[in-house]
VOMAR-512853 format. One record per atom (N, C-alpha, C): residue in three letters; atom name; z, y, x. Coordinates in Angstrom, 2 decimals. Example, Ala and Ser with C-alpha at 12.3 -4.5 7.8 and 13.67 -1.06 7.14 Angstrom:
<nodes>
<vovo: ALA lumnu: N Z: 7.80 Y: -5.69 X: 13.19> .
<vovo: ALA lumnu: CA Z: 7.80 Y: -4.50 X: 12.30> .
<vovo: ALA lumnu: C Z: 7.80 Y: -3.30 X: 13.20> .
<vovo: SER lumnu: N Z: 7.08 Y: -2.25 X: 12.85> .
<vovo: SER lumnu: CA Z: 7.14 Y: -1.06 X: 13.67> .
<vovo: SER lumnu: C Z: 7.87 Y: 0.03 X: 12.90> .
</nodes>
This chain:
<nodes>
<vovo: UNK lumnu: N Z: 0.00 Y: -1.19 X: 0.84> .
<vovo: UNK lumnu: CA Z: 0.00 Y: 0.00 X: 0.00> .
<vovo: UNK lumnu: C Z: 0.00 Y: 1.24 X: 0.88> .
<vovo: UNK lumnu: N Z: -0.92 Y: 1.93 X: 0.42> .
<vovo: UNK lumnu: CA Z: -0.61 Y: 3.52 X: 1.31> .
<vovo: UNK lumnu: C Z: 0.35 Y: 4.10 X: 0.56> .
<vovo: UNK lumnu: N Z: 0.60 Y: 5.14 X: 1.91> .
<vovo: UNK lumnu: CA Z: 2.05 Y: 6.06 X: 1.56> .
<vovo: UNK lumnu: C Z: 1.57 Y: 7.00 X: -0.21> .
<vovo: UNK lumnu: N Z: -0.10 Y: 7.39 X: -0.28> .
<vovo: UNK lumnu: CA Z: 0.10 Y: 8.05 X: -1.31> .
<vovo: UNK lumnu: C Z: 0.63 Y: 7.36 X: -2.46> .
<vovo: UNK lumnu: N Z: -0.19 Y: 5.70 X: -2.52> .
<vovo: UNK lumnu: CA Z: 0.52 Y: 5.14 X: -3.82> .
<vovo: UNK lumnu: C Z: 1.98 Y: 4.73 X: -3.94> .
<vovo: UNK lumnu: N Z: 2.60 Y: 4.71 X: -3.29> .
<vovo: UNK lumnu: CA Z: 4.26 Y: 4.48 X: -2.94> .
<vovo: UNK lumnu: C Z: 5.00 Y: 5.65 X: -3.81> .
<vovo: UNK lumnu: N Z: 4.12 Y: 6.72 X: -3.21> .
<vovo: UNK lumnu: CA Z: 4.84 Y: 8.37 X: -3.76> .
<vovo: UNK lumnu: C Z: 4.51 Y: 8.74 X: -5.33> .
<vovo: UNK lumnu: N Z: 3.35 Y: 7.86 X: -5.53> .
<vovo: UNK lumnu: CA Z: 2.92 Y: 7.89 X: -7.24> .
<vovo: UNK lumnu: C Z: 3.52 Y: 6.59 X: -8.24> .
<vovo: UNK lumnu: N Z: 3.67 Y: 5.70 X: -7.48> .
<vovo: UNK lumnu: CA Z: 4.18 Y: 4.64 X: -8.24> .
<vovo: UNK lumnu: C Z: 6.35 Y: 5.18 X: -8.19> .
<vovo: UNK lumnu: N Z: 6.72 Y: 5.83 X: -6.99> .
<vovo: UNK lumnu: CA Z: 7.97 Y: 6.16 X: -6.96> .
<vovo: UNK lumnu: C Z: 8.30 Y: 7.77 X: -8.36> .
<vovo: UNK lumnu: N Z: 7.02 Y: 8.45 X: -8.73> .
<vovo: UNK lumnu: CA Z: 7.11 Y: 9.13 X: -9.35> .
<vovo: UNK lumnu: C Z: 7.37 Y: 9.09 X: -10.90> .
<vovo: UNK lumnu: N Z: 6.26 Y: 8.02 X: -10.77> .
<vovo: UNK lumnu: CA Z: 6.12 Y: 7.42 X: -12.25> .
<vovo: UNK lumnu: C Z: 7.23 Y: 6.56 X: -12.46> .
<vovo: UNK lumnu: N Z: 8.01 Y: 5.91 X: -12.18> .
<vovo: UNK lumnu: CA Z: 9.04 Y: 5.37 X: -12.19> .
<vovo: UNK lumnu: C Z: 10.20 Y: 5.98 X: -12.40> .
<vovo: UNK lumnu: N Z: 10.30 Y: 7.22 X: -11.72> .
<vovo: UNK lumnu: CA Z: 11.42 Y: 8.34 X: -12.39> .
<vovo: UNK lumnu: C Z: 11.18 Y: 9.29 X: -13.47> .
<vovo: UNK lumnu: N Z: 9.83 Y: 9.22 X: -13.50> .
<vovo: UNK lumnu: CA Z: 9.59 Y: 10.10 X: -14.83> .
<vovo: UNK lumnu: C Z: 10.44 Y: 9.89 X: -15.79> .
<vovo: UNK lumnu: N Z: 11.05 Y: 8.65 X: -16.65> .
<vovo: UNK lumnu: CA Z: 11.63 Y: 8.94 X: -17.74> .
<vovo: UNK lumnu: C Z: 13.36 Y: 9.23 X: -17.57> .
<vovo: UNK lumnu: N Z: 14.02 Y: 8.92 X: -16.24> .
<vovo: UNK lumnu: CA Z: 14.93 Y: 9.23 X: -16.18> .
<vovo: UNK lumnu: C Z: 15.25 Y: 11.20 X: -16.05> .
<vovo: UNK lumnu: N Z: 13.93 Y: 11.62 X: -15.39> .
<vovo: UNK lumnu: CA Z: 13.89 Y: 13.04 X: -15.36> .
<vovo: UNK lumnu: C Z: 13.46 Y: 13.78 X: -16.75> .
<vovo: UNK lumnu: N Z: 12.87 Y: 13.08 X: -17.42> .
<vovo: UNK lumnu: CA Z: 12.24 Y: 13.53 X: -18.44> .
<vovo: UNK lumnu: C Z: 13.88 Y: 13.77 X: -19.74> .
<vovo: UNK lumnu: N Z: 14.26 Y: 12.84 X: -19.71> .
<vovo: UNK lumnu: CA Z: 15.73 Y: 12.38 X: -20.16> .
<vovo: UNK lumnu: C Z: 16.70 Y: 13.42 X: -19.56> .
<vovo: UNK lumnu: N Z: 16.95 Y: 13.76 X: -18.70> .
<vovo: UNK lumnu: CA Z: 17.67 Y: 14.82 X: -17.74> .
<vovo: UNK lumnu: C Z: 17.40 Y: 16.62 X: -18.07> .
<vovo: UNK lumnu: N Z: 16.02 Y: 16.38 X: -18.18> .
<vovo: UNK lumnu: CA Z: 15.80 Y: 17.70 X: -18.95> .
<vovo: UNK lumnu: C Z: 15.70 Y: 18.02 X: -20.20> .
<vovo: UNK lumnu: N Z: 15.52 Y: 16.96 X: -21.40> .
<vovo: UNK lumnu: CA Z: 15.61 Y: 17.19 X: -22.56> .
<vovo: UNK lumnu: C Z: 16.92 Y: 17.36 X: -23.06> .
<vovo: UNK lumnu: N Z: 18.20 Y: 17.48 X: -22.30> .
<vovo: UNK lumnu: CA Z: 19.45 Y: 17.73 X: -22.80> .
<vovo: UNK lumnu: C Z: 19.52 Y: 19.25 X: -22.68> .
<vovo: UNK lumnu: N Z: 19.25 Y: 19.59 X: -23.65> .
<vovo: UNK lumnu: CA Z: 19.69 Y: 21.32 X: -23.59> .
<vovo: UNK lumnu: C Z: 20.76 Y: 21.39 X: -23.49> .
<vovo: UNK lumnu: N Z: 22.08 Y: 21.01 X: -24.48> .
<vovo: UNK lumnu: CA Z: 23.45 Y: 21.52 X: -24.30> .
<vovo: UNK lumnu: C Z: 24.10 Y: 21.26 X: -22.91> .
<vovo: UNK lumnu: N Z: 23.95 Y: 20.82 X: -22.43> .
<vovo: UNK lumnu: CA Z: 24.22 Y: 20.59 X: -21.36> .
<vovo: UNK lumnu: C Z: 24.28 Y: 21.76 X: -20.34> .
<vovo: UNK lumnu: N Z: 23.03 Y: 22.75 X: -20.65> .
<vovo: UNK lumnu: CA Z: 22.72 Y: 23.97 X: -20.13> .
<vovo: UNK lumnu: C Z: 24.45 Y: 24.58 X: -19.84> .
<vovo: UNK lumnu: N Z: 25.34 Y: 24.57 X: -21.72> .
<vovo: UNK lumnu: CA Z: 26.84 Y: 25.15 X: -21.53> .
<vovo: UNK lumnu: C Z: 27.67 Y: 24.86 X: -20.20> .
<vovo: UNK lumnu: N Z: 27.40 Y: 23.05 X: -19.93> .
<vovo: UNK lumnu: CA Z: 28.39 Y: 22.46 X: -19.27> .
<vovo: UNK lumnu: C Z: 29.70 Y: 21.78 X: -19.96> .
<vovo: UNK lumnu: N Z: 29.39 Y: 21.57 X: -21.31> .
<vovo: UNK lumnu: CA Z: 30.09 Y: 21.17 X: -22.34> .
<vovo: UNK lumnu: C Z: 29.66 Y: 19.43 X: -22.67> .
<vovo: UNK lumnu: N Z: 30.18 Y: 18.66 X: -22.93> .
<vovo: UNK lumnu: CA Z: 30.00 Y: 17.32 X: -23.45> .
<vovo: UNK lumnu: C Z: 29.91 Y: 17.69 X: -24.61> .
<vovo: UNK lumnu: N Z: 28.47 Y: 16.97 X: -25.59> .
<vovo: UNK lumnu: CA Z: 28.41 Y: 17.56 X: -26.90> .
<vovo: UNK lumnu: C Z: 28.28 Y: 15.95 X: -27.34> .
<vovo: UNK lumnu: N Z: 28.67 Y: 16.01 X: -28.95> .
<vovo: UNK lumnu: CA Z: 28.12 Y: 14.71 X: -29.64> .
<vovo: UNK lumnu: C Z: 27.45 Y: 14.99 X: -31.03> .
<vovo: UNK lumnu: N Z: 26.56 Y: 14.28 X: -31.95> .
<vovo: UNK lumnu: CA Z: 26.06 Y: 14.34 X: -33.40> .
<vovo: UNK lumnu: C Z: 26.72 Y: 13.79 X: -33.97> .
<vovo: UNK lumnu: N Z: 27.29 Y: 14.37 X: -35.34> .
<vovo: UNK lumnu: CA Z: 27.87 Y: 13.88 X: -36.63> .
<vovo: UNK lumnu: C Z: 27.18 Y: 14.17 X: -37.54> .
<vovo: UNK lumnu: N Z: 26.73 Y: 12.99 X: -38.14> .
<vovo: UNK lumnu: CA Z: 26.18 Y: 12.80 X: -39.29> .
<vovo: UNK lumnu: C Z: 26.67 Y: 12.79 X: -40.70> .
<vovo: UNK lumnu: N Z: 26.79 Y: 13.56 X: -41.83> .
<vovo: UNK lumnu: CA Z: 27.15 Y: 13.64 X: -42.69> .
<vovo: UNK lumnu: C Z: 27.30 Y: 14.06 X: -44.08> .
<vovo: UNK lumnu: N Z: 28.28 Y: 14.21 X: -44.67> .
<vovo: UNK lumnu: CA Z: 28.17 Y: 15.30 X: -45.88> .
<vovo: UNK lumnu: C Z: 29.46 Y: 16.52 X: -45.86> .
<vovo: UNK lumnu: N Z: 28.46 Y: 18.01 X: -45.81> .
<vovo: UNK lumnu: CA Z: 29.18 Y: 18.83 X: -46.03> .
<vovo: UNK lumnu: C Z: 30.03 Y: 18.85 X: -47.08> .
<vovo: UNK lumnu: N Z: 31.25 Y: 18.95 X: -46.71> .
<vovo: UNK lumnu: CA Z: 32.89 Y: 18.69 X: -47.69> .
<vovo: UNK lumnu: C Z: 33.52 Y: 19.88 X: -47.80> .
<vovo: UNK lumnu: N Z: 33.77 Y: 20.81 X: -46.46> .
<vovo: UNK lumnu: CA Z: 34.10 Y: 22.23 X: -46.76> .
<vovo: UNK lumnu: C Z: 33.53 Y: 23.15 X: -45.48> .
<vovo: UNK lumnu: N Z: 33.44 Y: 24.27 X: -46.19> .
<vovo: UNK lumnu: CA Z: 32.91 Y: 25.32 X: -45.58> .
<vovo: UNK lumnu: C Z: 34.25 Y: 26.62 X: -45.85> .
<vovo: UNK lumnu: N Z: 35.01 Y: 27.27 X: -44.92> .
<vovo: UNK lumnu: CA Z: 35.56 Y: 28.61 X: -44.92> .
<vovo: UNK lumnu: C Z: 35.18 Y: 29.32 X: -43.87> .
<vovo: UNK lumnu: N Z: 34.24 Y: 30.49 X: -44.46> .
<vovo: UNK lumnu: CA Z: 33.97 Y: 31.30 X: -43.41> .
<vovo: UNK lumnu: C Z: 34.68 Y: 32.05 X: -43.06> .
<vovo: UNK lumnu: N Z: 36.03 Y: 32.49 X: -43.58> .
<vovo: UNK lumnu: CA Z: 37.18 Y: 33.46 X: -43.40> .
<vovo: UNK lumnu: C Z: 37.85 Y: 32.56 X: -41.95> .
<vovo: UNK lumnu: N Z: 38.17 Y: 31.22 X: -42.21> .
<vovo: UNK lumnu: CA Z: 38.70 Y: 30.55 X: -41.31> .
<vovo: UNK lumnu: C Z: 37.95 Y: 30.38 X: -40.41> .
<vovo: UNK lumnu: N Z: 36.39 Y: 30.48 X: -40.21> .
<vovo: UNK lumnu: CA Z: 35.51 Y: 29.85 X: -39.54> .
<vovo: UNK lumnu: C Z: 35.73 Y: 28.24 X: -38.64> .
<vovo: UNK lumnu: N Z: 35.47 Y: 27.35 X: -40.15> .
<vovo: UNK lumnu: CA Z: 36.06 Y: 26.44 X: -39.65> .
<vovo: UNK lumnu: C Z: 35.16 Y: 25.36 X: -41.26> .
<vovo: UNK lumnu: N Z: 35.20 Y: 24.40 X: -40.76> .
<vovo: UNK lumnu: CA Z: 34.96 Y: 23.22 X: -41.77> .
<vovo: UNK lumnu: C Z: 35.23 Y: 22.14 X: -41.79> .
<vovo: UNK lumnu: N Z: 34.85 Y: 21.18 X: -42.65> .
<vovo: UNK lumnu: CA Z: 35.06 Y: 19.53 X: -42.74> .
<vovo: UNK lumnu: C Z: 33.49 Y: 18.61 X: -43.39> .
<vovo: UNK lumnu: N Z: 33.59 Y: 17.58 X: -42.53> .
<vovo: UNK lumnu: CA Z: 31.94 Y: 16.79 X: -42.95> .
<vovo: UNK lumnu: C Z: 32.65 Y: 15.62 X: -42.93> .
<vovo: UNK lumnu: N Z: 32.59 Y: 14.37 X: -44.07> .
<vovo: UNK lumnu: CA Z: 32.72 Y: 13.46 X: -44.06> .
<vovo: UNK lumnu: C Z: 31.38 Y: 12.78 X: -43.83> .
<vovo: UNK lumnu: N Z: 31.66 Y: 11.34 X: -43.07> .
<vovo: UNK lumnu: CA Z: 30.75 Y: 10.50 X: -42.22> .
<vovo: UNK lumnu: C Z: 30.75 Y: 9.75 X: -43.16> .
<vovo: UNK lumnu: N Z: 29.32 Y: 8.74 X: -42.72> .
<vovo: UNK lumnu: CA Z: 29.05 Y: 8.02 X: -43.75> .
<vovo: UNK lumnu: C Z: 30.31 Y: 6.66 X: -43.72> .
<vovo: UNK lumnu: N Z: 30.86 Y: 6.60 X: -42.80> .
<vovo: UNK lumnu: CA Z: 31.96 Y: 6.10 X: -42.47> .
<vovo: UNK lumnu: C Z: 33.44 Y: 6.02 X: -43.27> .
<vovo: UNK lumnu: N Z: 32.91 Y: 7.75 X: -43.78> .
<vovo: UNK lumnu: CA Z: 34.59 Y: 7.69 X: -44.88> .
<vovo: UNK lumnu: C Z: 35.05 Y: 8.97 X: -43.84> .
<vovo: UNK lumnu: N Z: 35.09 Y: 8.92 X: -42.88> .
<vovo: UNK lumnu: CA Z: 36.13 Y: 9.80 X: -41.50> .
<vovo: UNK lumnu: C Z: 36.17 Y: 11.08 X: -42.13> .
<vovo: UNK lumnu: N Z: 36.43 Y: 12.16 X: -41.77> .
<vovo: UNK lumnu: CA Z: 36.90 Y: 13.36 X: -42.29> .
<vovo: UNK lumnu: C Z: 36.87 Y: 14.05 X: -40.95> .
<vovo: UNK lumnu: N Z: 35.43 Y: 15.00 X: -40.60> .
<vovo: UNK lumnu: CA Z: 35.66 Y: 15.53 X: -39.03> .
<vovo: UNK lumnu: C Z: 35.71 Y: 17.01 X: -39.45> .
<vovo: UNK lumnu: N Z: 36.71 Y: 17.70 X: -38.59> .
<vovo: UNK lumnu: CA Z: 36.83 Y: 18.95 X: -38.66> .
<vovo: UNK lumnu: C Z: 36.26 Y: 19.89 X: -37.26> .
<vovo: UNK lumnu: N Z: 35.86 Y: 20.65 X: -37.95> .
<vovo: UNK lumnu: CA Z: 35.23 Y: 21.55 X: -36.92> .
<vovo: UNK lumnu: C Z: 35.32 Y: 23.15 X: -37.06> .
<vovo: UNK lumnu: N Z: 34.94 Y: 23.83 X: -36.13> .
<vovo: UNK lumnu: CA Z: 35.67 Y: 25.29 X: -35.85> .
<vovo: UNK lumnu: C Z: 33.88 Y: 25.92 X: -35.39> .
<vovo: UNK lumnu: N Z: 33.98 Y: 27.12 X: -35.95> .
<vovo: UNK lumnu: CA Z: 32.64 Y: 27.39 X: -35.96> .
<vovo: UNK lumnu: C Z: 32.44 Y: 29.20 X: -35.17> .
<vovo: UNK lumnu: N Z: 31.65 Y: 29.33 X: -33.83> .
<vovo: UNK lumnu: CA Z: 31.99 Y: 30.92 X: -33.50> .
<vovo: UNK lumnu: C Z: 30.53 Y: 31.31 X: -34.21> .
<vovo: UNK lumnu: N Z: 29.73 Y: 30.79 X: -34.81> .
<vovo: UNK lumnu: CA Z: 28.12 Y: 31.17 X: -34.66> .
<vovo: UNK lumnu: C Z: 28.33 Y: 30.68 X: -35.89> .
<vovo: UNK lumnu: N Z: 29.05 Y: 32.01 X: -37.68> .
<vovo: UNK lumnu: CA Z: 28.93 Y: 31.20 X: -38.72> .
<vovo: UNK lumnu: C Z: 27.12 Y: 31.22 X: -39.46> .
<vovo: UNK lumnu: N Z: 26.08 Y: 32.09 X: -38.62> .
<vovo: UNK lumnu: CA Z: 24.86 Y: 31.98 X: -39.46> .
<vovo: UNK lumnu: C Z: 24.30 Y: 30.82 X: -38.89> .
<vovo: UNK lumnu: N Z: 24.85 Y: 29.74 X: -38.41> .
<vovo: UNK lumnu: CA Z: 24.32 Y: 28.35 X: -38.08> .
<vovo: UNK lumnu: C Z: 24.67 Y: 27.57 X: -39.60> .
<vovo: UNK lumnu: N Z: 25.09 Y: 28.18 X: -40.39> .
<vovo: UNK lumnu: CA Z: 25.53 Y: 27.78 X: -41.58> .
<vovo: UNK lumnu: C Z: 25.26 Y: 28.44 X: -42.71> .
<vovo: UNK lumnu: N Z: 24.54 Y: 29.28 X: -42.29> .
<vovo: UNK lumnu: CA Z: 23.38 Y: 30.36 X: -43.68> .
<vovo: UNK lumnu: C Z: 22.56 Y: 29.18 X: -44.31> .
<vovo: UNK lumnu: N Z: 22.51 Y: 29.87 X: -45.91> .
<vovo: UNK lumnu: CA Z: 21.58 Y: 28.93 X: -46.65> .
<vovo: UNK lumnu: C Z: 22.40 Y: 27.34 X: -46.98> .
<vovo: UNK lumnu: N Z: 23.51 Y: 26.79 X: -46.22> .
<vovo: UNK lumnu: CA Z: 24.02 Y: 25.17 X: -46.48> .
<vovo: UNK lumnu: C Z: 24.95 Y: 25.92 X: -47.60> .
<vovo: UNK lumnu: N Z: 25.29 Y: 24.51 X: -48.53> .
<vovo: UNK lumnu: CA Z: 26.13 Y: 24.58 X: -49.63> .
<vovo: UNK lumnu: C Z: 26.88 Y: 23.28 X: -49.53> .
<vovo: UNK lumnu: N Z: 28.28 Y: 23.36 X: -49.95> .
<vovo: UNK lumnu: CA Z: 28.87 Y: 22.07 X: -49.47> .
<vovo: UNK lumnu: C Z: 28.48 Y: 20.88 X: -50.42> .
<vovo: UNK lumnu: N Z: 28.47 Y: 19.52 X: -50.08> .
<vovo: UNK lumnu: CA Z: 27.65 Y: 18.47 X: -50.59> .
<vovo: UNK lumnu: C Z: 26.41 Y: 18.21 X: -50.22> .
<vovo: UNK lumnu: N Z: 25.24 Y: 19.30 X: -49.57> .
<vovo: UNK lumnu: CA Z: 24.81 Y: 18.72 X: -48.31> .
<vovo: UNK lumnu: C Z: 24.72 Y: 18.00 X: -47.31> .
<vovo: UNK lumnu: N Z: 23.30 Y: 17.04 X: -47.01> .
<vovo: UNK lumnu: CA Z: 23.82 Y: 15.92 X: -45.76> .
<vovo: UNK lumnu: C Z: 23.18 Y: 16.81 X: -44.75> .
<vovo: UNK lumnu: N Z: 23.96 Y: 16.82 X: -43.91> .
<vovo: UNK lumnu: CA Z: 23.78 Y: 17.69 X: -42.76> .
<vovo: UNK lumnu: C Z: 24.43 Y: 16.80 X: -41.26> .
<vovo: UNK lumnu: N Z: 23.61 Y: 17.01 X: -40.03> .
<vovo: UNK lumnu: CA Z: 23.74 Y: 16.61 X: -38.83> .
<vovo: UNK lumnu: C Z: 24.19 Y: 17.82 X: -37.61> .
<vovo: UNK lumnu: N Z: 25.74 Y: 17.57 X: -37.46> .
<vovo: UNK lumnu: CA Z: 26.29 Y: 18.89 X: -36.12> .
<vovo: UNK lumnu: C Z: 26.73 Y: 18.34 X: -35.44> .
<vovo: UNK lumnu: N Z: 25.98 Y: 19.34 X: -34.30> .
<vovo: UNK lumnu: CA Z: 26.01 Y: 18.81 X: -32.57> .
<vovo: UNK lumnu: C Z: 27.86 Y: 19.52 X: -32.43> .
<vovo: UNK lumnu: N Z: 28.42 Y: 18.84 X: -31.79> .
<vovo: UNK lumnu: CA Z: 29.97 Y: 19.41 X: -31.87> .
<vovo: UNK lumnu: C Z: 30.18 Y: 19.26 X: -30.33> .
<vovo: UNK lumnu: N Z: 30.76 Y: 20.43 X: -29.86> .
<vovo: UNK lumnu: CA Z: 31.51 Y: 20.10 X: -28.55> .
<vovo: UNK lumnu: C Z: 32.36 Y: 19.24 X: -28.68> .
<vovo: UNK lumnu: N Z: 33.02 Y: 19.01 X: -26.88> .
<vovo: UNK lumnu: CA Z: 34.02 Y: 18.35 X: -27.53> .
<vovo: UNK lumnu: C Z: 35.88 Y: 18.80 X: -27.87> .
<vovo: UNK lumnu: N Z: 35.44 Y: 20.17 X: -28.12> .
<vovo: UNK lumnu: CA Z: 36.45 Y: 20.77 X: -28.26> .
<vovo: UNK lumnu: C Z: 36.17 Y: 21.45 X: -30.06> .
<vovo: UNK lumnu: N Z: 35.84 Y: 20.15 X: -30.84> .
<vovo: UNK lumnu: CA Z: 35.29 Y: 20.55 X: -32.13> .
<vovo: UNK lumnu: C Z: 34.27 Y: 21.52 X: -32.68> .
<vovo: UNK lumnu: N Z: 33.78 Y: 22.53 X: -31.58> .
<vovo: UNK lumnu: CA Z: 33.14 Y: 23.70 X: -31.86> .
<vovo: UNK lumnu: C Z: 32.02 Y: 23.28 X: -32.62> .
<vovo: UNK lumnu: N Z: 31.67 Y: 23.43 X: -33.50> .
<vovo: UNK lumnu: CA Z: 30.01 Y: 23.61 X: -33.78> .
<vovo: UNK lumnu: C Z: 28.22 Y: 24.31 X: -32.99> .
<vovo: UNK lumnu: N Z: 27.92 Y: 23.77 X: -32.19> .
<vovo: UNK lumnu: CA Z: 26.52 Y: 23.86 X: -31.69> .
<vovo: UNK lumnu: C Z: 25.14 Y: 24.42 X: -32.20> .
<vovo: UNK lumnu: N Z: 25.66 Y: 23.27 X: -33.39> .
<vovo: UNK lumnu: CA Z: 23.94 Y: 23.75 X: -34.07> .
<vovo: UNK lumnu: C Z: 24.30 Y: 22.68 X: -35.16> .
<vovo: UNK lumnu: N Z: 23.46 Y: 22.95 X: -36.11> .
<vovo: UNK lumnu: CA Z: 23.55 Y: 22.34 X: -37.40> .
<vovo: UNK lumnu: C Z: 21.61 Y: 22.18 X: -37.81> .
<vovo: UNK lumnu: N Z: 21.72 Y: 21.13 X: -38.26> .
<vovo: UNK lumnu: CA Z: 20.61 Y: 20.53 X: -38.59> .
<vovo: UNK lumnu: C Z: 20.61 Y: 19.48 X: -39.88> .
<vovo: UNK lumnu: N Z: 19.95 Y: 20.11 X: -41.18> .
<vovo: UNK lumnu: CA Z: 19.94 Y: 19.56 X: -42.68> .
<vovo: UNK lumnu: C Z: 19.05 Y: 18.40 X: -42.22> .
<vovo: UNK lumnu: N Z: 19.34 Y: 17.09 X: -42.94> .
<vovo: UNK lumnu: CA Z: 19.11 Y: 15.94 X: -42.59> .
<vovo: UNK lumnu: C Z: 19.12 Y: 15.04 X: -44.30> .
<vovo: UNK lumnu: N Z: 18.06 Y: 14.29 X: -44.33> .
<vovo: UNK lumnu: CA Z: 17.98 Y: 13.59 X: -45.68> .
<vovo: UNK lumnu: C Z: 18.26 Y: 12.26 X: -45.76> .
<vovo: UNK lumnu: N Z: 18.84 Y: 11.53 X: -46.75> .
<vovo: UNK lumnu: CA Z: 19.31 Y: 10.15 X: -47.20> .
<vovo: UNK lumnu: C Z: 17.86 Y: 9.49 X: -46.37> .
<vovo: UNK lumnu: N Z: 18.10 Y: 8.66 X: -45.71> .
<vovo: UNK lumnu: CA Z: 17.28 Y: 7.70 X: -45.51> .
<vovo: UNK lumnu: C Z: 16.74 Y: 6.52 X: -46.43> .
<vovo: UNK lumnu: N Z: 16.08 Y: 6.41 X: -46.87> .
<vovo: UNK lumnu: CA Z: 15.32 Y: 5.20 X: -47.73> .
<vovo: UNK lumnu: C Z: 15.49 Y: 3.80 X: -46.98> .
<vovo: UNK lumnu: N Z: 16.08 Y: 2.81 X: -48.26> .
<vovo: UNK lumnu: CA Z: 16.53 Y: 1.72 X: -47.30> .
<vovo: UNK lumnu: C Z: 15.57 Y: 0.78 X: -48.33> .
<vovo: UNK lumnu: N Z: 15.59 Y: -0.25 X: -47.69> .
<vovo: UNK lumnu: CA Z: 14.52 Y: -0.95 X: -48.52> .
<vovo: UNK lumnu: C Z: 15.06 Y: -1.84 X: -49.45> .
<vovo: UNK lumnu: N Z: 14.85 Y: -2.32 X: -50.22> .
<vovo: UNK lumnu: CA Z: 15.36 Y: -3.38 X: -51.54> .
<vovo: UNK lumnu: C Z: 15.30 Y: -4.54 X: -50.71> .
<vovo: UNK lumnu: N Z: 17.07 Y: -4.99 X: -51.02> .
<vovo: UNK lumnu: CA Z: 17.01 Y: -5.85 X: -50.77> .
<vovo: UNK lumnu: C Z: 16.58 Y: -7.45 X: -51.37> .
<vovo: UNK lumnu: N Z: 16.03 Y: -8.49 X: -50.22> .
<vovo: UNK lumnu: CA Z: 15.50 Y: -9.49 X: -51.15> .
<vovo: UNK lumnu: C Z: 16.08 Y: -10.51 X: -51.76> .
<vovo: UNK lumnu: N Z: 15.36 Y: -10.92 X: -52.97> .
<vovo: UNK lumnu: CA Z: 16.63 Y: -11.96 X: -53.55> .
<vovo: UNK lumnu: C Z: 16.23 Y: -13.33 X: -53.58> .
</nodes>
């Protein structure tokens, strides 16, 4: 093998770990972030603060500095928030029931 294909086959080979490395925006903070999936349960913007139950049942609370990440939602909404891990809210993203298929009998 020549040195060029070594350096193209070593490239292509890291591509998806780099590709993966840069598609983490939050990360940009320096914050560990995670997604919760759910239904909006409460919203106080006085408190700037809320609650989303998981499809799980759980009850996650979160604290919000950026409340127009929450313009336009109404509670009972299924909605998906990126949360630090110091509860903060990130970003919020409206998200729909998934279609499951009938099951067979």
């Amino acid at each position: 093998m020549t040195v060029k294909n070594v350096v193209l086959l070593a490239m292509l080979l890291s591509a998806p770990f780099l590709a993966t490395a840069m598609a983490t925006s939050p990360e940009q903070t320096g914050q560990d972030t995670h997604v919760v999936i759910g239904t909006l349960e409460e919203l106080d913007m006085s408190k700037m603060s809320g609650k989303l139950k998981t499809d799980l049942g759980q009850t996650v609370v979160f604290t919000m500095e950026r409340p127009e990440l929450f313009k336009g939602l109404s509670v009972g909404e299924r909605i998906a928030i990126r949360l630090s891990d110091q509860g903060q809210a990130i970003r919020v993203m409206e998200t729909t029931v998934p279609e499951l298929p009938n099951p067979e009998k």
